[in-house]
PyMOL Python script that loads the backbone (N, CA, C, O; Angstrom):
from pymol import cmd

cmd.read_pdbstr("""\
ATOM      1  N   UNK A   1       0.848  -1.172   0.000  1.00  0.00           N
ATOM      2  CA  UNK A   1       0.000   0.000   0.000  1.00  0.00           C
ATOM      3  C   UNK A   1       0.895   1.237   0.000  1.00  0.00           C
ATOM      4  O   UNK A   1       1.839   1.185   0.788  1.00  0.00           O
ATOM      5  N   UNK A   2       0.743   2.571  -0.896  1.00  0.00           N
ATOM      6  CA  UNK A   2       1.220   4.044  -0.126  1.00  0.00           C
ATOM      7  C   UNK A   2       0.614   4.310   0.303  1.00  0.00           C
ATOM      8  O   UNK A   2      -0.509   3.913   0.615  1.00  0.00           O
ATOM      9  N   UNK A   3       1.698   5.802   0.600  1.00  0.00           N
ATOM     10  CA  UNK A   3       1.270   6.669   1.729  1.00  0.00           C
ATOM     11  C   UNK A   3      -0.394   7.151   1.569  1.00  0.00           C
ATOM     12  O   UNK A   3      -1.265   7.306   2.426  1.00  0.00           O
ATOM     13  N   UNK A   4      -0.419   7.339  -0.184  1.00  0.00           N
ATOM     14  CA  UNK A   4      -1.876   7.885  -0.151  1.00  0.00           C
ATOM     15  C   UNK A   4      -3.153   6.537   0.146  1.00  0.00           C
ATOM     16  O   UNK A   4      -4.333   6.888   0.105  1.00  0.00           O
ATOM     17  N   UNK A   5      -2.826   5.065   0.429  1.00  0.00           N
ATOM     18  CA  UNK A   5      -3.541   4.379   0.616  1.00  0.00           C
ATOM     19  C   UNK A   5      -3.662   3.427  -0.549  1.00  0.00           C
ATOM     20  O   UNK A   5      -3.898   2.226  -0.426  1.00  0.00           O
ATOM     21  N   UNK A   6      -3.454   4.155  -1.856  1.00  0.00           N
ATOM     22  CA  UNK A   6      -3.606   2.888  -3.129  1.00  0.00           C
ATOM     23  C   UNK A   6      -3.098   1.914  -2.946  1.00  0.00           C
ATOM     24  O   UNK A   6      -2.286   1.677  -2.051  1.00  0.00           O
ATOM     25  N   UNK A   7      -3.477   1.219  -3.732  1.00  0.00           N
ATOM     26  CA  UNK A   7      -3.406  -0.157  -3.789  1.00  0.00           C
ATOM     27  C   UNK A   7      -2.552  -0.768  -4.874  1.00  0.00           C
ATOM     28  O   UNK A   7      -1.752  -1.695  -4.750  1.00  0.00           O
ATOM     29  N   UNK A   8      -2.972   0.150  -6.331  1.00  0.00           N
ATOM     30  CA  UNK A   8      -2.661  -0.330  -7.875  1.00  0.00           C
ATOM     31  C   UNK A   8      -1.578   0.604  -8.158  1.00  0.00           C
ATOM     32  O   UNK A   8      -1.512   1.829  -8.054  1.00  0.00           O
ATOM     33  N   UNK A   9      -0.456  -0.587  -8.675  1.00  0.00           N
ATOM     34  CA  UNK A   9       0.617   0.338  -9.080  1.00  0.00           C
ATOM     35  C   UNK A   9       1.375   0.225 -10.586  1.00  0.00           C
ATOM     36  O   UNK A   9       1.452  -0.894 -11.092  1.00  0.00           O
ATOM     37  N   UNK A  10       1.862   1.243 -11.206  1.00  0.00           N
ATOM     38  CA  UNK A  10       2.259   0.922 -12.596  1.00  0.00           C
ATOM     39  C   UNK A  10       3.625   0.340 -12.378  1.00  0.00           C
ATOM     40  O   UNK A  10       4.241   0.987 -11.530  1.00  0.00           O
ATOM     41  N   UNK A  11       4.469  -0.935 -12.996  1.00  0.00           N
ATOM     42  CA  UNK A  11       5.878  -1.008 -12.782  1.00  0.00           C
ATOM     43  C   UNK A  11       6.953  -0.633 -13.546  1.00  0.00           C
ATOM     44  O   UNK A  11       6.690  -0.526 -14.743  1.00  0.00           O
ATOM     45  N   UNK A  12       8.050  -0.408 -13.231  1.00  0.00           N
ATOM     46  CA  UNK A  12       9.161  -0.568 -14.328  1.00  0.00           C
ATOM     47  C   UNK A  12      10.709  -0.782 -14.018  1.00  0.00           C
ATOM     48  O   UNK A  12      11.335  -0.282 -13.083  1.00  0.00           O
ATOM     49  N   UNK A  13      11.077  -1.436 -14.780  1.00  0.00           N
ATOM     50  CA  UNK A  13      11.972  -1.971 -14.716  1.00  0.00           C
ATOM     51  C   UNK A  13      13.279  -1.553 -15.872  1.00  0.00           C
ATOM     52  O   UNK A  13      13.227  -1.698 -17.093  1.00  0.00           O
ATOM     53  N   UNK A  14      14.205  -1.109 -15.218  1.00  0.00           N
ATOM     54  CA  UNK A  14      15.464   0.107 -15.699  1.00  0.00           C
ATOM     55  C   UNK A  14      16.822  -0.707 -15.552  1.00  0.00           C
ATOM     56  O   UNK A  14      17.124  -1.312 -14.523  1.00  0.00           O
ATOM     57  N   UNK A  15      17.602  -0.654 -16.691  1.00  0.00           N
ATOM     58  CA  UNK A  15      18.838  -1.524 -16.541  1.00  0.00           C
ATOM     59  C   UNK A  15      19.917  -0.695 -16.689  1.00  0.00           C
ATOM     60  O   UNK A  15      19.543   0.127 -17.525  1.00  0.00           O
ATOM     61  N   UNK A  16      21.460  -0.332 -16.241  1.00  0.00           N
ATOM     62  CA  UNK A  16      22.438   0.108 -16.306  1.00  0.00           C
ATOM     63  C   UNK A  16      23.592  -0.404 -16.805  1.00  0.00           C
ATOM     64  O   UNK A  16      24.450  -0.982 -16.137  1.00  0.00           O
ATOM     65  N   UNK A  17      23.630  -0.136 -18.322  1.00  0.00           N
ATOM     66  CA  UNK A  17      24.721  -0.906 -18.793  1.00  0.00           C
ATOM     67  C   UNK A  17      26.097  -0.447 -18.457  1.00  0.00           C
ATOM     68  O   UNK A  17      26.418   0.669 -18.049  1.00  0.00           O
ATOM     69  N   UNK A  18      26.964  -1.614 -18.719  1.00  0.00           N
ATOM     70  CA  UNK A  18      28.462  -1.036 -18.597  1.00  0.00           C
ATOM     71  C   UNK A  18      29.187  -0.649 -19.950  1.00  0.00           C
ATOM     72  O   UNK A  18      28.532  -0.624 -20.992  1.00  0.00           O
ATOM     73  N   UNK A  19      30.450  -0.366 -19.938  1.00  0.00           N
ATOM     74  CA  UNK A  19      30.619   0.049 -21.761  1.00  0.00           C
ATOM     75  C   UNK A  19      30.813  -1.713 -22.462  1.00  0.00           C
ATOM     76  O   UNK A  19      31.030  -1.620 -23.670  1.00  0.00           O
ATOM     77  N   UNK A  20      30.786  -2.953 -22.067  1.00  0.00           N
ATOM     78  CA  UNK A  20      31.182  -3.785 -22.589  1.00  0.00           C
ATOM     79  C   UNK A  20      29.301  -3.991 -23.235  1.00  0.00           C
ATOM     80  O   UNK A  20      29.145  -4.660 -24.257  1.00  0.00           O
ATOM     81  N   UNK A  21      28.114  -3.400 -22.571  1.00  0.00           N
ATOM     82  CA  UNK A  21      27.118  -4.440 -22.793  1.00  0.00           C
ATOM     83  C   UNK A  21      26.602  -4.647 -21.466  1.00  0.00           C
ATOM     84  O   UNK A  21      25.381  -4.496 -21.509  1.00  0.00           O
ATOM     85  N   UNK A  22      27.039  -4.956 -20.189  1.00  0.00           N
ATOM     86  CA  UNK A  22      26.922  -6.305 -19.157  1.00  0.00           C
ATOM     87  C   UNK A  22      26.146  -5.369 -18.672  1.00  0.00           C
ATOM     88  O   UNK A  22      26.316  -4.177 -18.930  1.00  0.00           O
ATOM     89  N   UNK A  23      24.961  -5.942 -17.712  1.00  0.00           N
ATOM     90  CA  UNK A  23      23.924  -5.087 -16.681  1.00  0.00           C
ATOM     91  C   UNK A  23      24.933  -4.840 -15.330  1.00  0.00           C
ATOM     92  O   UNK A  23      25.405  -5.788 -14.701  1.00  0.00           O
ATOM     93  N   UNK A  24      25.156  -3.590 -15.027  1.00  0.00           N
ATOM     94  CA  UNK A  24      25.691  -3.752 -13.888  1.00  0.00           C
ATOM     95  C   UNK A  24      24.767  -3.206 -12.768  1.00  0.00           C
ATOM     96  O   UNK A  24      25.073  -3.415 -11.595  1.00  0.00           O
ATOM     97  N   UNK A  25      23.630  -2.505 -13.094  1.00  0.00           N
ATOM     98  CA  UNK A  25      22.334  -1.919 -11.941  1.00  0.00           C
ATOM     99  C   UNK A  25      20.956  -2.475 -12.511  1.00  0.00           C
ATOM    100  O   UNK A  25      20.658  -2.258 -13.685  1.00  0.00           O
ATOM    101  N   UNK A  26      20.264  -3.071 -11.808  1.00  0.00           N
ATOM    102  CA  UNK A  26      18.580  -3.276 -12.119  1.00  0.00           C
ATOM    103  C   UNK A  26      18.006  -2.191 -10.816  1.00  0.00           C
ATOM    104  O   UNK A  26      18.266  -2.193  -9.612  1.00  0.00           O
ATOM    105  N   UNK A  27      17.057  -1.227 -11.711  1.00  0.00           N
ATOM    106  CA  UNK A  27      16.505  -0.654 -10.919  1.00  0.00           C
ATOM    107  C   UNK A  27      15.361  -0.838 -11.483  1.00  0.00           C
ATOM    108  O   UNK A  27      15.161  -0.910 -12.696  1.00  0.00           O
ATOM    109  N   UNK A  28      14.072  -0.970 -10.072  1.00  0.00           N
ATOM    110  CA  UNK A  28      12.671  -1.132  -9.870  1.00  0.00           C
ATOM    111  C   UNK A  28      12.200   0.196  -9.652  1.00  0.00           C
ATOM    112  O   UNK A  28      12.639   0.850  -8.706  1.00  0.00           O
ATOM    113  N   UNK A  29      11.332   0.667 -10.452  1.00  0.00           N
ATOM    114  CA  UNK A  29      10.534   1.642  -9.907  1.00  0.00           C
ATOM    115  C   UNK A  29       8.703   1.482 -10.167  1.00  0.00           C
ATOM    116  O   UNK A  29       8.253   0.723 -11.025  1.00  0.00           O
ATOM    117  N   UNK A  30       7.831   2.321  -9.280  1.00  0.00           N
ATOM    118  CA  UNK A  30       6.554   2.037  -9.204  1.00  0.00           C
ATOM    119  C   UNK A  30       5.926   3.367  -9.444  1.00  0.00           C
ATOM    120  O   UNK A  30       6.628   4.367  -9.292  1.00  0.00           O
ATOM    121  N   UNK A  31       4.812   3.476  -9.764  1.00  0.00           N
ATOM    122  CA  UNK A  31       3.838   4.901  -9.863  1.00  0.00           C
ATOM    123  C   UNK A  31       2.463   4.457  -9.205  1.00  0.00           C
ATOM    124  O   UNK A  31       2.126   3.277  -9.309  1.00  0.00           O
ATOM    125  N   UNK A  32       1.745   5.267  -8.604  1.00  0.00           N
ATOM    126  CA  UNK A  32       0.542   4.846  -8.046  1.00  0.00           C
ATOM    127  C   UNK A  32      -0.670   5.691  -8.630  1.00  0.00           C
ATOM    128  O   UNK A  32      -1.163   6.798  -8.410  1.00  0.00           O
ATOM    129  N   UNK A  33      -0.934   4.498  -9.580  1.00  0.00           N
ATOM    130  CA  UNK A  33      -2.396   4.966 -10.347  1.00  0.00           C
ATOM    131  C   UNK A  33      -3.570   5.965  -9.481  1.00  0.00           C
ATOM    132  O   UNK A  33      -4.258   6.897  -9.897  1.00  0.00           O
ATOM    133  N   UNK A  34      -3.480   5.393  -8.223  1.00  0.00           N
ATOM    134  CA  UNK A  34      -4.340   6.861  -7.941  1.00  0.00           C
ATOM    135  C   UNK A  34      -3.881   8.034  -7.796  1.00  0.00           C
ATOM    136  O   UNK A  34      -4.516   8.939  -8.338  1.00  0.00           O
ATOM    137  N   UNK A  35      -2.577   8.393  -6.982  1.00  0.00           N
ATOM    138  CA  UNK A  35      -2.257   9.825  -6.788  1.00  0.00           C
ATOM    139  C   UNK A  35      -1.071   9.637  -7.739  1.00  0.00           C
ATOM    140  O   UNK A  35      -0.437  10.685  -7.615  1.00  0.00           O
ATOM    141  N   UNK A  36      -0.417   8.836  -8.648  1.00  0.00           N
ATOM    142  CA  UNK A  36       1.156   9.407  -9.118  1.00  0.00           C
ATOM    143  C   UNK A  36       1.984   9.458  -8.995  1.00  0.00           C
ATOM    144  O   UNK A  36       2.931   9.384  -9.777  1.00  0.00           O
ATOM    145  N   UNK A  37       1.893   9.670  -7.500  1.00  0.00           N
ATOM    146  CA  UNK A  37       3.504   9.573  -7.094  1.00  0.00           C
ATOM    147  C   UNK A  37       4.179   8.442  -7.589  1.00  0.00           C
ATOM    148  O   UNK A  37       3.734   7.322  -7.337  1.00  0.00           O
ATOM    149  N   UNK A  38       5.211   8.595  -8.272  1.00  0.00           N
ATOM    150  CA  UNK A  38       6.259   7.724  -8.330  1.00  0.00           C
ATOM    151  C   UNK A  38       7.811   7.660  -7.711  1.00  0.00           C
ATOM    152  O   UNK A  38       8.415   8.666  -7.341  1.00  0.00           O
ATOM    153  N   UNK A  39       8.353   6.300  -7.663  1.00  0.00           N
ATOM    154  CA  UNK A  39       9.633   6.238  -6.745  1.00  0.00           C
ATOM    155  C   UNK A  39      10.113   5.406  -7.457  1.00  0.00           C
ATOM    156  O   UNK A  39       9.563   4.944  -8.457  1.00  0.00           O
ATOM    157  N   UNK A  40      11.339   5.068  -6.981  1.00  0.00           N
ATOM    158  CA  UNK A  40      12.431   3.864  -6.974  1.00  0.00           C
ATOM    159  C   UNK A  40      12.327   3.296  -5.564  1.00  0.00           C
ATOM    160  O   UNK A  40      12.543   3.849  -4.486  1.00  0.00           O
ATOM    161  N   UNK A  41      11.840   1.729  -5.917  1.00  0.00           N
ATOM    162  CA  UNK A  41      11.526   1.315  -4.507  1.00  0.00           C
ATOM    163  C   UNK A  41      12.749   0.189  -4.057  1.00  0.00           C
ATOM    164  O   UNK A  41      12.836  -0.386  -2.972  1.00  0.00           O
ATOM    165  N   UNK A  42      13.873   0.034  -5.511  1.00  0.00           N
ATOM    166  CA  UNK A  42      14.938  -0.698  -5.449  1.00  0.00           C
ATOM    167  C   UNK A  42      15.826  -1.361  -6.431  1.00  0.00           C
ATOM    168  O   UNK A  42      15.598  -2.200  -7.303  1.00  0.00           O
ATOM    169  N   UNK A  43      17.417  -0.460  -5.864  1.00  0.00           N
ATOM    170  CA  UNK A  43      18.151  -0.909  -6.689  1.00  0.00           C
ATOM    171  C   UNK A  43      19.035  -2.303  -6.720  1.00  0.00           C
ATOM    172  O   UNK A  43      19.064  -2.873  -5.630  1.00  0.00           O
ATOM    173  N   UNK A  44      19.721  -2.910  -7.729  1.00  0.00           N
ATOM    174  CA  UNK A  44      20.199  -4.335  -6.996  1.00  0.00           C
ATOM    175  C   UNK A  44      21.661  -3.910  -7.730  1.00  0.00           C
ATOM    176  O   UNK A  44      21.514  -3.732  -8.939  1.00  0.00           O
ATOM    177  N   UNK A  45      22.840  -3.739  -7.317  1.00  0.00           N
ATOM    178  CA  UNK A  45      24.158  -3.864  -7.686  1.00  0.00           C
ATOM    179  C   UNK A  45      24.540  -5.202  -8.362  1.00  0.00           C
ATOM    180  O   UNK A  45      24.709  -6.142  -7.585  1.00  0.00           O
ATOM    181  N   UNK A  46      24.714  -5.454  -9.759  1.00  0.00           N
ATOM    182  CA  UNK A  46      25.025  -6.843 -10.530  1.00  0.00           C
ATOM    183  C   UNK A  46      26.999  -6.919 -10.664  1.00  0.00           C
ATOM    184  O   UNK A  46      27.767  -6.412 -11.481  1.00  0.00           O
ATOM    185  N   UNK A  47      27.209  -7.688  -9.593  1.00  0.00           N
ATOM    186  CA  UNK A  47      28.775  -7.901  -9.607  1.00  0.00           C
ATOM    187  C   UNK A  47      29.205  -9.059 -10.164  1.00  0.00           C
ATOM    188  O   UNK A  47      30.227  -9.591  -9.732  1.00  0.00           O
ATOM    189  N   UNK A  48      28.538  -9.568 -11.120  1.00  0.00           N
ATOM    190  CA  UNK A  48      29.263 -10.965 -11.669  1.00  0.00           C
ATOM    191  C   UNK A  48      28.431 -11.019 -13.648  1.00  0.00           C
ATOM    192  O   UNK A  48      27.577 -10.333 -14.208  1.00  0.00           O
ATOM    193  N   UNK A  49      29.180 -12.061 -14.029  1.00  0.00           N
ATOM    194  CA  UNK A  49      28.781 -11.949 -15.228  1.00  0.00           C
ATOM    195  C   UNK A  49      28.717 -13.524 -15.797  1.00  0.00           C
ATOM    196  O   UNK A  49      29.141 -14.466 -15.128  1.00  0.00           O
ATOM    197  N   UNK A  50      28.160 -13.667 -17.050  1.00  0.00           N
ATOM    198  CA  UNK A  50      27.452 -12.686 -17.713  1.00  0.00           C
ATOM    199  C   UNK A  50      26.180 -12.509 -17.480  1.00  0.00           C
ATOM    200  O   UNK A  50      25.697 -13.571 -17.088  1.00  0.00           O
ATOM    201  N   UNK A  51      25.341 -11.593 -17.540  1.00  0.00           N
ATOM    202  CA  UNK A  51      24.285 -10.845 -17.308  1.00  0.00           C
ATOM    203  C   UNK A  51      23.472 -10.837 -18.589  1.00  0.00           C
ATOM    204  O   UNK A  51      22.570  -9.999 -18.586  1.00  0.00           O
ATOM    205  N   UNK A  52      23.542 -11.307 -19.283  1.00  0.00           N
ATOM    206  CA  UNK A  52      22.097 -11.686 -20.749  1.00  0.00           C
ATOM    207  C   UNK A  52      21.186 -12.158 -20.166  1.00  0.00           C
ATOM    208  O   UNK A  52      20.165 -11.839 -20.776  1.00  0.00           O
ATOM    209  N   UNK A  53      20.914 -12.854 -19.165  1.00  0.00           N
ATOM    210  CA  UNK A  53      19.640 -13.379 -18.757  1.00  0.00           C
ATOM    211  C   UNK A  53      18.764 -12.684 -18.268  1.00  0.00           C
ATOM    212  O   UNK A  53      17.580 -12.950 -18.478  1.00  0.00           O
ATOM    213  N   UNK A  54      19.174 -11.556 -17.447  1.00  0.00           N
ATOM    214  CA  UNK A  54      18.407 -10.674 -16.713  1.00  0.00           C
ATOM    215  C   UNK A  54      17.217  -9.816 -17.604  1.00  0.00           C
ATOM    216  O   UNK A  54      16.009  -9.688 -17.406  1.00  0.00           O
ATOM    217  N   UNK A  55      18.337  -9.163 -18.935  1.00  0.00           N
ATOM    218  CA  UNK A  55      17.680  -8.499 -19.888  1.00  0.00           C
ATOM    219  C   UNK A  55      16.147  -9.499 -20.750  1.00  0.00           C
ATOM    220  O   UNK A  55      15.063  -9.149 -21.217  1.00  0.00           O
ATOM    221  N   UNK A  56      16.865 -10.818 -20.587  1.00  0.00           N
ATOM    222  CA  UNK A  56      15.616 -11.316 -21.675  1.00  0.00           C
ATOM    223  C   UNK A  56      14.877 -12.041 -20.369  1.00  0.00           C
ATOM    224  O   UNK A  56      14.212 -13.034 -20.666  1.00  0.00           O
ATOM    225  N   UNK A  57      14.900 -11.764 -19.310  1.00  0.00           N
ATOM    226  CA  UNK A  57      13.604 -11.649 -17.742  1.00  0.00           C
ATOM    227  C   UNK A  57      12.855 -10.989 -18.077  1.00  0.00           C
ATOM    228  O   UNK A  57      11.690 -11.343 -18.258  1.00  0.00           O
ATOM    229  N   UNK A  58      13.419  -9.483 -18.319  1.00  0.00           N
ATOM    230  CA  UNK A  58      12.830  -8.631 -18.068  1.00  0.00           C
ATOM    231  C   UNK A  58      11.091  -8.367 -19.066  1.00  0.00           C
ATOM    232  O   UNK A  58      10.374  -7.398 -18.813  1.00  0.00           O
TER     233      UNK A  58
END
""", "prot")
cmd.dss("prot")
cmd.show_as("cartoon", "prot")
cmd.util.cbc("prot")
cmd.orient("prot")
């Protein structure tokens, strides 16, 4: 739930490449269909490789 009480949220999902290609950040963020507000509710640091799988998760 947020702060404003909603319930329903829009998602997305943001990747940080390195110069080779490799994901080195997945960041989560949410918006809340009733009031808007949106955030980043979490980032994950990717320290190992290779990282192709994440992208075709997503």
């Amino acid at each position: 739930m947020s702060v404003c009480g909603g319930e329903r949220f829009e998602a997305a999902v943001a990747f940080s490449l390195g110069g080779d290609g490799a994901v080195r950040w997945v960041t989560v963020g949410l918006r809340c269909v009733d009031d808007g507000v949106s955030g980043i509710y979490i980032d994950w640091k990717i320290g190992y490789g290779p990282t192709d799988h994440l992208l075709r998760m997503a």
